[in-house]
C-alpha positions in Angstrom: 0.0 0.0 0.0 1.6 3.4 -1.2 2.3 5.6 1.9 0.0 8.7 1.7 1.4 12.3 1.6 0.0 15.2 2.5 -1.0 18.0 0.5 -3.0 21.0 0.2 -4.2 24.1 -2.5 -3.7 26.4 0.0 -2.4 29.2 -2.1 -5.1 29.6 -4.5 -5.4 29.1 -8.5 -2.4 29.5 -10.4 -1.6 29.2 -14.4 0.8 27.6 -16.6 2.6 30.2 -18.3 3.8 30.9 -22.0 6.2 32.9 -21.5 9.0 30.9 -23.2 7.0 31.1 -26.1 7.1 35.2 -26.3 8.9 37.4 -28.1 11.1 38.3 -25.6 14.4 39.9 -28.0 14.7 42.8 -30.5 17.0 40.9 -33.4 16.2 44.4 -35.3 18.6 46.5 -32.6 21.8 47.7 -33.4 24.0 49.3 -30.8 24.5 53.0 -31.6 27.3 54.8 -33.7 28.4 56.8 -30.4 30.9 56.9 -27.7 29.9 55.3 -24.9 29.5 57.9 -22.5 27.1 58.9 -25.2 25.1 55.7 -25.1 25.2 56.2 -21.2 23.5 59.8 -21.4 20.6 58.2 -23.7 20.1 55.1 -21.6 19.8 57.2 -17.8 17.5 59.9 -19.9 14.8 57.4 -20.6 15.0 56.8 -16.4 14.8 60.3 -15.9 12.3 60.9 -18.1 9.8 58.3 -16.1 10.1 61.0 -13.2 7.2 62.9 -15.0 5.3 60.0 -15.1 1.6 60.6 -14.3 -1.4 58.7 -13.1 -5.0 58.4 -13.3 -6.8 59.1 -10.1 -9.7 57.0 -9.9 -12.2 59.1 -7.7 -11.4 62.3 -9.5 -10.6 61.6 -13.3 -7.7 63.9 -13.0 -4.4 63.1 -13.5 -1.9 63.7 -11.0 2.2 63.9 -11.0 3.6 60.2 -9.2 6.6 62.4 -8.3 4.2 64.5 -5.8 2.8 61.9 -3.9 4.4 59.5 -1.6 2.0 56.7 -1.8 2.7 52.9 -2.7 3.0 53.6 -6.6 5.9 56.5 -6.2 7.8 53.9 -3.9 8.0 51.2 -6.5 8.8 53.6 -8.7 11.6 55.2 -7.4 12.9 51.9 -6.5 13.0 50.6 -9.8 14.5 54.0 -11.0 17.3 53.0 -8.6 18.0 50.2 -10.4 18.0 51.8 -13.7 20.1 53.8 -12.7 22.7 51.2 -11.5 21.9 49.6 -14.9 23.1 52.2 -17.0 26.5 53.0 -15.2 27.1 49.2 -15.4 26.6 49.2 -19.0 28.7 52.2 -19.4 31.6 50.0 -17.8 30.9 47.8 -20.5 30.8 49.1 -23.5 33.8 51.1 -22.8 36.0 48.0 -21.9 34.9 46.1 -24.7 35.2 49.0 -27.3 39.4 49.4 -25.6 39.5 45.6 -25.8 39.1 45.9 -29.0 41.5 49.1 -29.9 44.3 48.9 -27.2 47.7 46.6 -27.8 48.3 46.5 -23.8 44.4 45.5 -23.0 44.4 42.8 -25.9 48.0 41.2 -24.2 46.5 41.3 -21.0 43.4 39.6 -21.7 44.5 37.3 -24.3 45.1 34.1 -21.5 41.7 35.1 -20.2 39.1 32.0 -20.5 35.7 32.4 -22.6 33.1 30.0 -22.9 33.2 27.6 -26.4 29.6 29.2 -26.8 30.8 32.6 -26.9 33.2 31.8 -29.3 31.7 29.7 -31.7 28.2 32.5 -31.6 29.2 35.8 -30.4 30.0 38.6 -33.0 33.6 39.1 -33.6 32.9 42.9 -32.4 30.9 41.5 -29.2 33.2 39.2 -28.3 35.2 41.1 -25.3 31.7 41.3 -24.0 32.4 37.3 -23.1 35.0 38.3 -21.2 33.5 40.6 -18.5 29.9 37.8 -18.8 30.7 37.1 -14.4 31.8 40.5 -13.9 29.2 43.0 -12.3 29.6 46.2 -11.7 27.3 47.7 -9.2 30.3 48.9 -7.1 33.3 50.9 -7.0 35.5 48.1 -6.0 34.2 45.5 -8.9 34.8 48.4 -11.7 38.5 48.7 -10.3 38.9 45.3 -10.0 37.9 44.4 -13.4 39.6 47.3 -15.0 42.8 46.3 -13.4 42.5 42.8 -14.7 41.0 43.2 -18.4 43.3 46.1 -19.1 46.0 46.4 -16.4 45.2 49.7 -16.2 45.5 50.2 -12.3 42.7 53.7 -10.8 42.7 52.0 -7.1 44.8 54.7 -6.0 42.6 57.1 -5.1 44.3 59.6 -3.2 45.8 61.3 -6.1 42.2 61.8 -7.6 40.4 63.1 -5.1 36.6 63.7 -7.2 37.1 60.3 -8.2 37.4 58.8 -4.9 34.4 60.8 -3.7 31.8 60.1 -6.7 32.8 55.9 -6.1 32.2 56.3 -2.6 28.7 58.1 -3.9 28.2 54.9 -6.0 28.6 52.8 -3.4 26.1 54.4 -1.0 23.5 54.0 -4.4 24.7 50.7 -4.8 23.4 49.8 -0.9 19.7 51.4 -1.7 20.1 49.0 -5.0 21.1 46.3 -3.2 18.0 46.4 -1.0 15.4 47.0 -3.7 16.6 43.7 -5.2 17.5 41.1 -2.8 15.1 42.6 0.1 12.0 44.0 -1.5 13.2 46.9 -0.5 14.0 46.7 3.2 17.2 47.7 4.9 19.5 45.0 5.9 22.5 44.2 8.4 25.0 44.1 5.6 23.7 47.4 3.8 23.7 49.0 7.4 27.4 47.2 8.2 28.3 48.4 4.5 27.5 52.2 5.6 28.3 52.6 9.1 25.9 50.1 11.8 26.6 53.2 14.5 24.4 55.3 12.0 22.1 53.6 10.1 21.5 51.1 12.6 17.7 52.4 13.3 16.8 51.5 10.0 17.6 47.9 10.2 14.2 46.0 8.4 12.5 49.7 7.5 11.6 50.0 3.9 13.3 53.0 1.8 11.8 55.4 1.2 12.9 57.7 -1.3 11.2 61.4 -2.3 12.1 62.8 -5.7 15.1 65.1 -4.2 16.7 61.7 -3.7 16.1 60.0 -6.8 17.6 63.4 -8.5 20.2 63.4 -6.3 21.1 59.2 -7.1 20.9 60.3 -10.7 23.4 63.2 -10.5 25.8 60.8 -8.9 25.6 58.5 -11.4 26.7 61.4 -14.0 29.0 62.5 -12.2 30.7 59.1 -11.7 30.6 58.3 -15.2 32.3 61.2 -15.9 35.1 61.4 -13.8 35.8 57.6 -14.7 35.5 58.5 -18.1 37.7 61.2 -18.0 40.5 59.4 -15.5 40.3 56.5 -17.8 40.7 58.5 -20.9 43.9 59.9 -19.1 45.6 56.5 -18.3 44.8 54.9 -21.3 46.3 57.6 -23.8 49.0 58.2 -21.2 50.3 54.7 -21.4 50.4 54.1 -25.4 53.4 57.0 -24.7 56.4 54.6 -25.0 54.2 52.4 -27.4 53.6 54.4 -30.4 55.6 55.9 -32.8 54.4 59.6 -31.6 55.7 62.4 -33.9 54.3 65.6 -32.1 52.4 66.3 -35.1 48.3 65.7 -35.3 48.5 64.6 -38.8 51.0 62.4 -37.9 49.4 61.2 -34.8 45.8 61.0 -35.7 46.1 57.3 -36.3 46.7 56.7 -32.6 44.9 59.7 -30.9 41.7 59.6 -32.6 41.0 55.7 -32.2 41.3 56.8 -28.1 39.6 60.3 -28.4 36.6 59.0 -30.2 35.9 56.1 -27.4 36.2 58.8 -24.8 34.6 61.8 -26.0 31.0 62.9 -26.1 29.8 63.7 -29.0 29.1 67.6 -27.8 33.1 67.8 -27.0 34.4 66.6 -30.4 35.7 70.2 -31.1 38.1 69.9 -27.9 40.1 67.3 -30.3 43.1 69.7 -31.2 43.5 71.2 -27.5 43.4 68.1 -25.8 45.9 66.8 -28.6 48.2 69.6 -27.9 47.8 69.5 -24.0 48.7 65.5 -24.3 52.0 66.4 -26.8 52.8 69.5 -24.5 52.4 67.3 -21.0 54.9 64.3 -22.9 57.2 67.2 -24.7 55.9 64.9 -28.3 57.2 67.8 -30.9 61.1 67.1 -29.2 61.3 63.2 -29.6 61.7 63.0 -33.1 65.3 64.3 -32.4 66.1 61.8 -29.6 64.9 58.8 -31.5 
């Protein structure tokens, strides 16, 4: 006699779903002819943009601004605009990478003993390919984005006393990165390790309290988001063209050097700066005295 087990509906209906058999990809997309810093500014816009989201108000017909009200609907919303957030910084990281993976002699050295799965290889794009590289990386913090730098490209930015703006928009990050953090793995609630992450003496009172964020604070997230972006953009920029110094065969001349300059320039720059090409040239060959080492060579 088979040895009865006990079970019970107690959850109510359910359905099978379909999902699986959706549409779920956009095979038409094509990843844009800009710079990545470019692509960053159009990804956090369409987050920004959802702060002027409005809403039906049943018992009125009017409709009022989500932003102004701090009900149920604004929370969720702001939380997920936390994450987008996060989301476009982390795409930032990679696109850039994969772009100087592809451009950059002392990058490609470095990552050529790196392992990638036979199904990236056989299926990813040539182009897309780096992308397999960084597939376990995340970079929802300041420490993974150094970390990964460091090790795809060699290019070392944990020293951060000597950049000062840098060190405070990471640490900025980081405190976003804790609000991210709980909207994901929490629903939203404050835990031990987001309160240990950012100081237990203070934020120890919050401990299992939802966040709660007004639209000040989303605004605020957002601007620290640009502002990282940029001062990694810009530190990066620095290190990288800094470095090919003793690699290429720089003249001191633009029309010499455009071959090397530009291919760096153009990942960096956005496309509203394009005109700062010959002064930042000319600071770069000024700063590495380029127009005198055609004599010492």
């Amino acid at each position: 006699m088979a040895k009865k087990e006990f079970k019970f509906a107690l959850s109510g209906t359910r359905s099978t779903t379909t999902i699986r058999s959706q549409s779920l990809f956009d095979l038409s997309y094509q990843e844009p002819d800009k710079s990545p810093i470019d692509i960053y500014e159009s990804n956090i816009l369409s987050y920004k943009k959802l702060l002027g989201c409005f809403v039906l108000e049943p018992s009125t017909g009017n409709y009022i601004s989500l932003a102004s009200q701090s009900n149920e609907e604004w929370s969720k919303l702001s939380n997920l605009l936390i994450l987008g957030f996060i989301s476009s910084v982390e795409s930032y990281v990679r696109c850039l990478l994969r772009r100087l993976l592809l451009i950059d002699d002392e990058s490609k050295s470095k990552s050529y003993s790196k392992s990638v799965t036979y199904g990236a290889a056989v299926h990813h794009n040539k182009l897309l390919l780096p992308e397999a590289l960084m597939e376990d990386c995340s970079f929802h913090s300041a420490y993974n984005i150094r970390e990964t730098v460091k090790n795809v490209t060699g290019v070392n930015i944990a020293n951060l006393k000597k950049n000062p703006t840098l060190a405070t928009a990471f640490s900025d990050f980081d405190f976003i990165g804790e609000l991210r953090h709980c909207v994901v793995h929490r629903s939203g609630l404050f835990g031990s390790n987001n309160a240990l992450s950012l100081g237990l003496d203070k934020y120890h009172e919050y401990l299992e309290k939802p966040i709660k964020l007004d639209l000040i604070v989303v605004q605020e997230a957002a601007m620290a988001c640009d502002t990282l972006v940029k001062e990694l953009n810009d530190t990066l920029f620095s290190e990288f063209l800094n470095r090919t110094i003793n690699i290429y065969d720089w003249k001191g001349d633009l029309r010499s050097d455009a071959k090397y300059f530009d291919k760096y320039f153009n990942i960096f720059a956005p496309s509203g700066n394009k005109e700062l090409r010959l002064k930042c040239y000319r600071e770069f060959r000024d700063v590495h005295n380029l127009r005198y080492r055609i004599g010492l060579r």
